[in-house]
C-alpha beads as a LAMMPS data file, in Angstrom:
LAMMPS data file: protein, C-alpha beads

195 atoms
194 bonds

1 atom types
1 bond types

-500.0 500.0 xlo xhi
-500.0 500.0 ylo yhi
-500.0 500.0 zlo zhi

Masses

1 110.0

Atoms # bond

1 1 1 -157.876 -164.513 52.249
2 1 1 -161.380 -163.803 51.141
3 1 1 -164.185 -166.095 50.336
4 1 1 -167.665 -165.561 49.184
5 1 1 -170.051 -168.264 50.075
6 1 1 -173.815 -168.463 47.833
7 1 1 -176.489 -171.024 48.885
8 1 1 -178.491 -171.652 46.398
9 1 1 -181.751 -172.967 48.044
10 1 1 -184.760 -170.393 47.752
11 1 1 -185.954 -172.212 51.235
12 1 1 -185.603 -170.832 54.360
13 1 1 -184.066 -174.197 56.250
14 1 1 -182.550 -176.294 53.691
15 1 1 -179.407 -178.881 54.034
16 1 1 -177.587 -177.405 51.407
17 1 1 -177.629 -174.267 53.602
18 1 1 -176.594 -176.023 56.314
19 1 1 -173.280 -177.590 54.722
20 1 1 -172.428 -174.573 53.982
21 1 1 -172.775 -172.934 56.946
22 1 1 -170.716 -175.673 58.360
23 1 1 -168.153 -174.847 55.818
24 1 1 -168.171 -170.937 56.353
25 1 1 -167.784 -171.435 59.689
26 1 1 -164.936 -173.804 59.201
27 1 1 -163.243 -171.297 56.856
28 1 1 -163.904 -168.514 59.786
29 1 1 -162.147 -170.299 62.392
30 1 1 -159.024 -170.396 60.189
31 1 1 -159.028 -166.880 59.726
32 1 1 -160.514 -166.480 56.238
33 1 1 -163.061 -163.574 56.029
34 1 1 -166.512 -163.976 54.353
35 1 1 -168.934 -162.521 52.553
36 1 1 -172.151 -164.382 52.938
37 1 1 -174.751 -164.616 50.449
38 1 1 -178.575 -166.621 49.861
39 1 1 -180.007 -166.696 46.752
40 1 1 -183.645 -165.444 49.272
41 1 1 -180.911 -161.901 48.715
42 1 1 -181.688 -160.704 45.471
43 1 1 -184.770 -159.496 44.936
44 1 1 -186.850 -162.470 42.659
45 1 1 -188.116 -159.445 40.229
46 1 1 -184.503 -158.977 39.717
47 1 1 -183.891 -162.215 38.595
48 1 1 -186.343 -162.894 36.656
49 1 1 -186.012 -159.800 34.936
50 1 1 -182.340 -160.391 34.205
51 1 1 -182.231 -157.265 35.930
52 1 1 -177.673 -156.805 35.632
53 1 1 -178.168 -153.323 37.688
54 1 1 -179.439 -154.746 40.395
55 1 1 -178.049 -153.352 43.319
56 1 1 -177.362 -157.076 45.160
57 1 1 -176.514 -158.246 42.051
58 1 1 -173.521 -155.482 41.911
59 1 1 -172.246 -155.842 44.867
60 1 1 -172.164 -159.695 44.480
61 1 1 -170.070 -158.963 41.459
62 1 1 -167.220 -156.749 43.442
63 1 1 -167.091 -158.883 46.384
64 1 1 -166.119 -161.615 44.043
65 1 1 -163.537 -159.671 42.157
66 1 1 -162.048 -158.903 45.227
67 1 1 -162.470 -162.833 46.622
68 1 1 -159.590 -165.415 46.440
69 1 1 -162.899 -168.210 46.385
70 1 1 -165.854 -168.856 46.479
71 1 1 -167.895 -171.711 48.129
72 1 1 -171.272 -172.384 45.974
73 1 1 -174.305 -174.464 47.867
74 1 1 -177.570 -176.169 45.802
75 1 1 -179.983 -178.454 46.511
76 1 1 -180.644 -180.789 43.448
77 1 1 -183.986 -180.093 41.331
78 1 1 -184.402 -182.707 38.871
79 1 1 -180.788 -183.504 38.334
80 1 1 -179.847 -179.987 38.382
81 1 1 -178.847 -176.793 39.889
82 1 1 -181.247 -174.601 41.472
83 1 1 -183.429 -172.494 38.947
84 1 1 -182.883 -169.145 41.073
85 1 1 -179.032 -170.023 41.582
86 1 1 -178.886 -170.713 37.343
87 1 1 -180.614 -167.644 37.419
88 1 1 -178.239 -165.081 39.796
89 1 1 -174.981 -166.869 37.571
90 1 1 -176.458 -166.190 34.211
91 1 1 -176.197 -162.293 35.696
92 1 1 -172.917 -162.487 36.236
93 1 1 -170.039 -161.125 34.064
94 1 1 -168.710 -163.871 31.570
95 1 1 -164.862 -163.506 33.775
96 1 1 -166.873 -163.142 37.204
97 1 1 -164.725 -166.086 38.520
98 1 1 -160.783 -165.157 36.813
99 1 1 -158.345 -166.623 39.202
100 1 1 -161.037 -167.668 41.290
101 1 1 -161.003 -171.392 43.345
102 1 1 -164.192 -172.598 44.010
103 1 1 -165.808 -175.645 46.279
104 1 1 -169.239 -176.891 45.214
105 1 1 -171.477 -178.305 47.187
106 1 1 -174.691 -180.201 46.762
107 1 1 -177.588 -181.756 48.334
108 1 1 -180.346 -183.969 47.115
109 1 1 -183.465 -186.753 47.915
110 1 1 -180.784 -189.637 46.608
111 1 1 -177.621 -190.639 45.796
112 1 1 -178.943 -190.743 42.312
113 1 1 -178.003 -187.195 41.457
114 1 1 -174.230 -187.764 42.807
115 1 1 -173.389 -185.990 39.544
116 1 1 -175.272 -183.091 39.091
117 1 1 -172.673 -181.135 40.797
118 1 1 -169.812 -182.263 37.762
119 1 1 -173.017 -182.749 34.664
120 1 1 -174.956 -179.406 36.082
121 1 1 -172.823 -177.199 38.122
122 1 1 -169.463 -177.576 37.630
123 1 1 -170.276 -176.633 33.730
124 1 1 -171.785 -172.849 34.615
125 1 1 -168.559 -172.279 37.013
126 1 1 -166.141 -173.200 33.775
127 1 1 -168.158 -171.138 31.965
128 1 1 -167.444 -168.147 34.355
129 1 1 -163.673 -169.009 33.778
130 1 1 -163.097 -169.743 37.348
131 1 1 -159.392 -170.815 37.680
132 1 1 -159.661 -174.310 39.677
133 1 1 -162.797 -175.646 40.564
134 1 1 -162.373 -178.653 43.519
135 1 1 -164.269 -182.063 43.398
136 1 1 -166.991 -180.691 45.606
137 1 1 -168.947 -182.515 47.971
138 1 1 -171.979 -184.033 47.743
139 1 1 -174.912 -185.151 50.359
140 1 1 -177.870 -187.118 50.058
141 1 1 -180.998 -186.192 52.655
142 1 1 -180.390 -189.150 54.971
143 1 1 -176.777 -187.703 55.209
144 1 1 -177.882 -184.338 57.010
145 1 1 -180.775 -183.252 59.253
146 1 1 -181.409 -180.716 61.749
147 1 1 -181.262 -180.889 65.147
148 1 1 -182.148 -178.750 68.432
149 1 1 -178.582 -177.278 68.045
150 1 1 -178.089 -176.876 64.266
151 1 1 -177.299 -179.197 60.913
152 1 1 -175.663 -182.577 61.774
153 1 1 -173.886 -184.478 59.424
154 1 1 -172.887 -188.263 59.431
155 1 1 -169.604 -188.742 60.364
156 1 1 -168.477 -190.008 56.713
157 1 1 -169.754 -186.719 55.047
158 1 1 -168.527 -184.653 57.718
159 1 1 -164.854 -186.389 57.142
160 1 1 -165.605 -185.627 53.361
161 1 1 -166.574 -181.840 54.106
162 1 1 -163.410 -181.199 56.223
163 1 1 -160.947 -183.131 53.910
164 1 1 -162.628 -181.190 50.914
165 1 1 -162.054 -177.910 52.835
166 1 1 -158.638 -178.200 53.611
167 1 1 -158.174 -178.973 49.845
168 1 1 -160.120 -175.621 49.052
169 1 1 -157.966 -174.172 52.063
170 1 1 -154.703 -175.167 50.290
171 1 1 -155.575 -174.014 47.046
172 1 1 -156.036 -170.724 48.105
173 1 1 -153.208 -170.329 49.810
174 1 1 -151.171 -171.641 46.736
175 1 1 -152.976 -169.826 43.905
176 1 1 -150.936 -167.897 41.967
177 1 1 -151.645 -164.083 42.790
178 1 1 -152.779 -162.025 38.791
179 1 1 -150.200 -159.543 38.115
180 1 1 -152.058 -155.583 37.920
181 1 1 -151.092 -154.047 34.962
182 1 1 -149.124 -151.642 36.436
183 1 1 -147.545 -154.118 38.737
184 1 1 -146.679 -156.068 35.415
185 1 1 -145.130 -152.723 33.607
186 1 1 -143.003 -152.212 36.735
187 1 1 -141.954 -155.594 36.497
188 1 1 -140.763 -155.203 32.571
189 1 1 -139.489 -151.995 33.316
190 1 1 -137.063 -153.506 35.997
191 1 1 -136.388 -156.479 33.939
192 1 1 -132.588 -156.666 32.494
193 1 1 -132.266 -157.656 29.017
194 1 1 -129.323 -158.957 27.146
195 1 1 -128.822 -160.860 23.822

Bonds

1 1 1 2
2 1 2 3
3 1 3 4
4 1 4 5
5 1 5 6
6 1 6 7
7 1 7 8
8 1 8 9
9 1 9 10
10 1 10 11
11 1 11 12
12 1 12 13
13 1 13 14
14 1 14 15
15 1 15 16
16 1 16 17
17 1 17 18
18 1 18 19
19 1 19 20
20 1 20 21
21 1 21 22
22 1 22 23
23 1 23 24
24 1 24 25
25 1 25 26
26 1 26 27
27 1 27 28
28 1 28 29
29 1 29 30
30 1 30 31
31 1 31 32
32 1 32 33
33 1 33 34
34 1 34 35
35 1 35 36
36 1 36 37
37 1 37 38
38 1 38 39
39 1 39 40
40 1 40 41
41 1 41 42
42 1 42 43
43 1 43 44
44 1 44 45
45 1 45 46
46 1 46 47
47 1 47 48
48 1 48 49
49 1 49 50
50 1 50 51
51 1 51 52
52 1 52 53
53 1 53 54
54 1 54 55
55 1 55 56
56 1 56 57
57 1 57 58
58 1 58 59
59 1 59 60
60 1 60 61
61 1 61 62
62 1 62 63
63 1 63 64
64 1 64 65
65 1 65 66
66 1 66 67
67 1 67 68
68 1 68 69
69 1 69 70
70 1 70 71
71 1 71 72
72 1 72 73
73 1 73 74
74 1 74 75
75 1 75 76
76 1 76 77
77 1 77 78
78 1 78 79
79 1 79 80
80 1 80 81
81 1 81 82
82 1 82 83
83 1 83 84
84 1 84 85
85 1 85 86
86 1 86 87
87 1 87 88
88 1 88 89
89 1 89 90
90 1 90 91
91 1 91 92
92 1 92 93
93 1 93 94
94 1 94 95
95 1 95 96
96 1 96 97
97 1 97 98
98 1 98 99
99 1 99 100
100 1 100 101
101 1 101 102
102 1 102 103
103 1 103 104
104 1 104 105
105 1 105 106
106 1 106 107
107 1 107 108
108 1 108 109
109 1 109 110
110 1 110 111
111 1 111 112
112 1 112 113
113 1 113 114
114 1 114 115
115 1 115 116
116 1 116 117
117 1 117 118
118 1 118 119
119 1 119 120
120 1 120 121
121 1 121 122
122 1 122 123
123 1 123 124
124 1 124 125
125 1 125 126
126 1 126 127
127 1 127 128
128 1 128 129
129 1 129 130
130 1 130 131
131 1 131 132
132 1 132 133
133 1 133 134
134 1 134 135
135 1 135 136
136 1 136 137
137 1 137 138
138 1 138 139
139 1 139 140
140 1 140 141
141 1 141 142
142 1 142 143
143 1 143 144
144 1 144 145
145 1 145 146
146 1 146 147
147 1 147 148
148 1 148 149
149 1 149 150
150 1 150 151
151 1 151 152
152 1 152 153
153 1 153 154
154 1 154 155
155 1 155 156
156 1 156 157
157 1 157 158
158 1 158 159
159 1 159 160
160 1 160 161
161 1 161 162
162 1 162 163
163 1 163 164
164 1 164 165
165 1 165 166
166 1 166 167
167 1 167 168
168 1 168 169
169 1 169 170
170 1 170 171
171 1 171 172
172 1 172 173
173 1 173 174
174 1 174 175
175 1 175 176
176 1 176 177
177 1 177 178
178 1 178 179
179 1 179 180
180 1 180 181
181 1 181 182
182 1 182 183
183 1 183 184
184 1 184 185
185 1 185 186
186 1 186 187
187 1 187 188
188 1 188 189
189 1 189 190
190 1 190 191
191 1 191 192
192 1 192 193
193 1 193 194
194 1 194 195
């Protein structure tokens, strides 16, 4: 299985960043390979340029046709997404998520913004036709903080994380697999028919 993971946060240390991380590295130890990727990765002339040729921007775009998920971070900017993550999605093809299952994730100051990840997110990643999007998790500040050793989460998010992740884990492994047109001819081709 293949995953890509995006954080969304244009800061260098950020808790959305941090979930994820904890999530990627979840994924890893149960054998699913990444491809990593921070919104601080595409060059900001590109984005604001709407720059489609961009060579991150490309290779964002294969690595997710080839992907069975992907796992989206953002912190919460007035009860929204991210401008730069908005940004980097609006550059991607209109089918960049076909048969795609996707986890979002979100951070923010309060538990007031609980929804921006179904009012604000979640409404981009249907857009981009992904195929099942999960629940997602989301985090207030008081819920995550850094520490000498890394990001630490409360014990009820980090139940919520894991029980959200073996959800995303499952779905994967249960999506149906999109039938290659040639795959599909061989299929008719070998098909008996009768009346």
């Amino acid at each position: 299985m293949q995953v890509v993971t995006l954080a969304g946060s244009p800061g260098a240390r950020s808790r959305s960043t941090g979930v994820l991380d904890l999530a990627a590295n979840w994924l890893q130890t149960r054998g699913v390979e990444l491809s990593r990727w921070r919104i601080r990765d595409f060059p900001a002339a590109d984005l604001i340029g709407a720059r489609f040729d961009s060579p991150p921007v490309v290779e964002l775009i294969a690595q997710l046709q080839a992907a069975d998920g992907l796992v989206i971070a953002t912190p919460v900017y007035k009860a929204s997404l991210a401008g730069a993550l908005k940004t980097l999605l609006d550059l991607l093809p209109e089918r960049a998520l076909t048969h795609k299952v996707v986890l979002p994730l979100a951070t923010a100051g309060s538990s007031g913004h609980l929804l921006a990840i179904d009012y604000a997110l979640k409404p981009v990643l249907s857009a981009l036709k992904a195929q099942e999007i999960l629940n997602g998790v989301f985090a207030d500040d008081s819920q995550v903080s850094y520490t000498e050793t890394g990001v630490a989460l409360t014990p009820a998010l980090e139940q919520r994380l894991h029980e959200s992740l073996e959800q995303f884990h499952a779905a994967l492994v249960r999506r149906p697999q999109p039938l290659t047109p040639e795959l599909l001819a061989d299929r008719i081709g070998q098909a008996r028919w009768g009346i």
